[in-house]
Every structure is written in C-alpha cells, then in structure tokens.
N, C-alpha and C positions, 0 to 999 in steps of 0.2 A: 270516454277517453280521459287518459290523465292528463293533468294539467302542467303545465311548465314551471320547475323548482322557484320558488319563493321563499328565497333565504338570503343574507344578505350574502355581501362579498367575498367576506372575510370567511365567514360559514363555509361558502360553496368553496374556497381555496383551503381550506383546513379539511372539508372533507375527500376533494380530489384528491388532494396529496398523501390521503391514509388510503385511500381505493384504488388511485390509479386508474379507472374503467368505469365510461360512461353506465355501462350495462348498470355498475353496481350503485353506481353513486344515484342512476335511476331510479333501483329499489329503496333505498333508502331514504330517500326523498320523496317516495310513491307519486314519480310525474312521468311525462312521458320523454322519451330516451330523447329524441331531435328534438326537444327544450332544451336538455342538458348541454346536448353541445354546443347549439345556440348558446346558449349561456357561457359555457367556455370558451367559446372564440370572441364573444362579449368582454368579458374579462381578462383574457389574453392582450386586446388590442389597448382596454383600458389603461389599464398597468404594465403594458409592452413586459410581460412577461411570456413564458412558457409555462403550460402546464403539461405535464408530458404523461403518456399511459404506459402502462406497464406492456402494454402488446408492442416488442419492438421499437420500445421508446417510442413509438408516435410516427417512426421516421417510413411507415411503408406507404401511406397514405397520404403525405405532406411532404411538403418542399419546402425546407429552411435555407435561408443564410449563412454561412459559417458563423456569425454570431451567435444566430439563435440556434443552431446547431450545438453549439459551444455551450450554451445555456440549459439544453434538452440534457446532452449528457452529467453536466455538471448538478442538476437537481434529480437524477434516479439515483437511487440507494445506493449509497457505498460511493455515488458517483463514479460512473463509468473510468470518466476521464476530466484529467486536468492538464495543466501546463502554463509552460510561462515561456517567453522569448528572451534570450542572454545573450547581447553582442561581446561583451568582455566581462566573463566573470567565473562565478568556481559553483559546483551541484555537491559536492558530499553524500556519498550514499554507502549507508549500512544495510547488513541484511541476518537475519536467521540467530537474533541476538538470542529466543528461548529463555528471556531471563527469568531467575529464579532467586528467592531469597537470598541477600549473602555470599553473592556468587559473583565478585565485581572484577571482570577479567582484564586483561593487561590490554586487548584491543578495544576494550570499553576504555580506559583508564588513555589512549595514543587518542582514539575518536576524541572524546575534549581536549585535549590538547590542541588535539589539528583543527577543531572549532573555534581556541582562541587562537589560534597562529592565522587561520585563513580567514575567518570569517567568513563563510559560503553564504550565500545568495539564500541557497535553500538546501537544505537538509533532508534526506528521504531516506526513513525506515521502508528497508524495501521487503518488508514482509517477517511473517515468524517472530517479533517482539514477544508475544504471550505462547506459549508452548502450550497449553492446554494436558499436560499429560494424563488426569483422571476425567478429563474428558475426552478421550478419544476412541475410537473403534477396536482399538485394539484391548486386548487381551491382558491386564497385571501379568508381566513376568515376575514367575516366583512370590517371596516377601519384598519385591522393590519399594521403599517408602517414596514416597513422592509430595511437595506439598498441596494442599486446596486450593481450589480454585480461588479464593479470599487472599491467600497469600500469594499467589501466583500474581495477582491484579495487583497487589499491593507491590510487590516488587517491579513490573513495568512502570507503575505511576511515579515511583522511587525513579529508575533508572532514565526513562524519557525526561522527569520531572529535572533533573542536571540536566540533560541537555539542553532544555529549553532555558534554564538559570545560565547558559552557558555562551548560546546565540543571541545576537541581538537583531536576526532579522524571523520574528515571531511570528510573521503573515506567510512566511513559506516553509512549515517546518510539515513535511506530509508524507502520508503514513499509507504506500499502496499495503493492500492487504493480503499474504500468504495463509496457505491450505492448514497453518495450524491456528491463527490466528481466525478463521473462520471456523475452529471448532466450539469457541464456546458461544455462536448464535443455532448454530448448527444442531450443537444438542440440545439448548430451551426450543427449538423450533418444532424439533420432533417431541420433546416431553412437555411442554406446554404452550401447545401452538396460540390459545386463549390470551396470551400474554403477548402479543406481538403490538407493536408501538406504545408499550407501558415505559417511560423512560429508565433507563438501567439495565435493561434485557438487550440492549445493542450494546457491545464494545466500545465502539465512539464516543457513547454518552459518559464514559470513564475518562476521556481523554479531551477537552472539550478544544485544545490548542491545536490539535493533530488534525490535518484535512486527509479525511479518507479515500482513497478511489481505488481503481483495479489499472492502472495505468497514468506514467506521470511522461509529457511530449516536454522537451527541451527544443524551441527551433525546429519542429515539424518534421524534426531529422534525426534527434534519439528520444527513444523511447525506451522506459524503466517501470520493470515492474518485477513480479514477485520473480515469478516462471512463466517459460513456453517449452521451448523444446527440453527433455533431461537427457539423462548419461555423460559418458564420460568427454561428448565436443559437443555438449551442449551450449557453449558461444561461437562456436563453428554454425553449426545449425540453427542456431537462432537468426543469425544474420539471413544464412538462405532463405529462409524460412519468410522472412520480413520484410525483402525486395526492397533497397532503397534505405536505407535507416541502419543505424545504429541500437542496438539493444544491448542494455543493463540488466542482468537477470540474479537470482540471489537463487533459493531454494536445493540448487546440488553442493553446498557448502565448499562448494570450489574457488579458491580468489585465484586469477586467471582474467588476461584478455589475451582475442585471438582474432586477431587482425585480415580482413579479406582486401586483395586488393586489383580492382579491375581495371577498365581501361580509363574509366576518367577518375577515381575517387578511393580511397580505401574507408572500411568500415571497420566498426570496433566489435567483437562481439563480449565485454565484459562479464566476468562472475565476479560478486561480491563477497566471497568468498563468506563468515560466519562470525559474529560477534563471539558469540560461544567460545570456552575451550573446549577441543572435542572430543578429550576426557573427560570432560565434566560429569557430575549427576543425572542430567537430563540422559546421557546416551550414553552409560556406562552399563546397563544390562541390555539394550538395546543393539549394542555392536556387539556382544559377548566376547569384549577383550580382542577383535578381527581389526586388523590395519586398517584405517578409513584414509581415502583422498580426500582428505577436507583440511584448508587451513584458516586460520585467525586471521580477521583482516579486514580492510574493507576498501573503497576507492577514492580518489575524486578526480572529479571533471573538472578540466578546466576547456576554457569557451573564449577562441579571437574571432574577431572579426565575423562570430557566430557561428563561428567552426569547431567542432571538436577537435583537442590535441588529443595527442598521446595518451589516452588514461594513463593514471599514477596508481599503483596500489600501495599500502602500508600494510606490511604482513607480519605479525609478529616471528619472533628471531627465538626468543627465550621466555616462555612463558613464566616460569619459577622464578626467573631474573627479572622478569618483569622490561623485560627490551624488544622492541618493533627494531625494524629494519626499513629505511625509505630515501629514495636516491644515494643508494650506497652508502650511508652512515648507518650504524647502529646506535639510538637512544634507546637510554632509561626512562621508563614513565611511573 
C-alpha cells in the first residue's frame, strides 16, 4: 500500500493548486489517495484556508459557509466570481474596448475623464480588452493587415496602464473576462498544452493590477459580466433570464439599458455598449461596410442606500469632434 504524502505544507499547497485533484496529486506523490485528502482537510483547517478541486469547485461533496464559499470561488482560475458590497457609491463599467495600437478613441479619451470627475469605487473592463485577431478561429479576410499578438498586448498594457495612472482606488480595478480575450490562452492551450502554468502563457500574468473573474456581484443584486443572453433584447433577456438581479452585459456592442418592472421592484438590464469605434480597424473587413447596431460608450452605476439608480450611460455624440454626450450636455474630450 502507499504511503501518506510526506511533503511539507507549502509543497503540498503549491502542488494542489497546479492539480486541483486528489487523484493527481496522489500520482505524483506516489501515496495513497485517502492520505491526500487527509492531508488537505489538515491544511485547510491549519491555515483556515480552501483548497478547492477542479471537479465542480469542490462544492458537490461539501458544505461551505458563504465565506468559505466566497473563498472556493475566488481561488479557481480566472476566479469564478468576485464582488464587493456599495451602500453609497459609483461601479464604472466598460466593455469590448478591442484595443489596438494607436487607436485612442473618443469613448476611451470621455472614460478618463469620468474617472477623474467620479472617482468610482471600482472600475470593470467588462470583457474584450485584447481582440486577439491572428488568433482567432476564423479565417484572414482577404489581405486584412492586422497587428501581432506582441503588439496587441502591448497596446492593452498601454491603454489599461492610464487608467490605472488615472484611478486611485487600485484594489478594485477588475477585469471579468470576454470570448475574445479568452482567445489568446485558448490558442497556447491547444498548441502548446506542455506549457500550461509557465508564467506568461496566461493573460493575467500581463496585467498583474487587474482581478480577473467571469462575474463581478455588486450588493448580491447586480451582477456584471462579459455576456449571457445575445441579440438584439439581450438586456431584456438577460434580466429574465437571471430571476431577481440586475445584469450588466458588454459583448453585443450595444450601449443600451432596458428596464423591467414588476410588482415590487424594477430591474436594470444594461449593455455597455463598446470602447471601440465601430469603424475602426478591428471590424472594418469584418462588417464589409454593413450598418452595425453598435455604439461608443459605456456606463456607470451609481448605488443609495445599496440600491441601484438609474444607470447613466455616456455615449459618444461625434466621434471625429471628439464629443460624448451625457445628461443632455454635449462635451469635448
């Protein structure tokens, strides 16, 4: 029979957290499996941590706390989920910015400004920052130049890199993650799967200010993330969709909120509409010159008494003028 892993603490928590699975971390220890977990509920209780497995986050087998709940999803990759609680204050949320070299648009250029004007609490790229275009599934249309993936990275680091010089609440500046932004672990994972937890080969580890997840809760009552439902009432449907909450969704480049309202409460179902111009480079052989519903823009939240108001949007007015439009003024940025 094997024996019960004999490694120390630090060991056995550095290699849970690359395995995730008793099974594996058995093999590689060559001890037997009901050691292992012995051992992790040892070290769990030691350091009142979590160590959480990749089966289900851990949660089908076990009975958490909402802390330690909170804690299970907050240490799986990418992190599940995060949030914070806001009696009186402001969220800011962009989405689907695609940035690219050299390309600093006028709802980029209103977003700082409304950062020093408000100072929000927290700030949430809510997806699509890095466009990945020679990495994606699809197909080169035509000769479309596009830049590499070196330069691509180099412009988010650029463009995130102000806003962070811009805010001064740097513990909540967070980064749920969109379907294009997950293309560049997506492609090292299928062409060089050998290379997984080498620092660099995640996203994240470019960004080290940004808290990643797939979901950011405000007040257990909105909820922001990339996408859920698309088309064209996809913040109609999102709300059905989600029983009870509000949702902020970015990905159909729609800026838009659409309000449900029943018998006790009304809900918000907001689009973030797109950092982007959406003629720009990025989707200019990609639309082939076809009208897009998409505009420039983005939101904020403001929060009484832990309530969500009214989303605000700022939508750009005149791109070439360089002017947003927001509670009925028109600025210059």
């Amino acid at each position: 029979m094997m024996s019960a892993p004999i490694v120390s603490e630090e060991e056995f928590i550095r290699l849970w957290n690359t395995l995730r699975s008793a099974t594996e971390v058995s093999k590689a220890l060559n001890c037997d499996l009901r050691g292992v977990h012995r051992r992790r509920k040892k070290i769990e209780e030691n350091n009142s941590i979590i160590l959480p497995s990749d089966s289900q986050l851990g949660l089908k087998n076990r009975q958490y706390s909402q802390e330690q709940l909170q804690r299970v999803l907050e240490q799986t990759r990418h992190n599940v989920r995060r949030g914070i609680n806001i009696d009186s204050g402001r969220v800011l949320v962009f989405s689907d910015a695609h940035f690219y070299p050299d390309d600093e648009t006028t709802a980029y250029r209103a977003l700082l400004e409304c950062i020093k004007e408000f100072q929000p609490e927290v700030i949430i790229c809510n997806g699509d920052a890095f466009d990945g275009t020679t990495n994606s599934r699809h197909a080169r249309i035509n000769w479309s130049d596009a830049p590499t993936v070196v330069e691509e990275l180099q412009a988010v680091q650029h463009y995130l890199g102000e806003i962070e010089a811009t805010s001064k609440f740097h513990d909540n500046l967070i980064w749920t993650l969109g379907n294009h932004d997950a293309r560049f672990e997506t492609f090292l994972s299928s062409q060089v799967p050998q290379y997984q937890n080498i620092k660099g080969f995640s996203l994240k580890d470019h960004f080290p200010m940004w808290k990643s997840c797939w979901s950011y809760w405000v007040n257990d009552e909105t909820v922001i993330k990339h996408r859920h439902k698309g088309g064209q009432y996809a913040g109609y449907n999102n709300i059905k969709a989600a029983m009870g909450c509000h949702v902020v969704t970015g990905h159909t480049h729609v800026l838009a909120v659409q309000p449900i309202t029943g018998y006790k409460q009304t809900y918000y179902g907001v689009q973030t509409g797109m950092l982007a111009y959406p003629k720009g480079n990025q989707f200019i052989d990609y639309t082939e010159d076809n009208p897009v519903d998409w505009r420039s823009g983005f939101a904020l939240l403001t929060f009484h008494k832990g309530k969500l108001l009214m989303p605000e949007l700022i939508q750009v007015y005149d791109e070439i003028e360089g002017e947003v439009q927001f509670r009925g003024k028109v600025y210059g940025v």
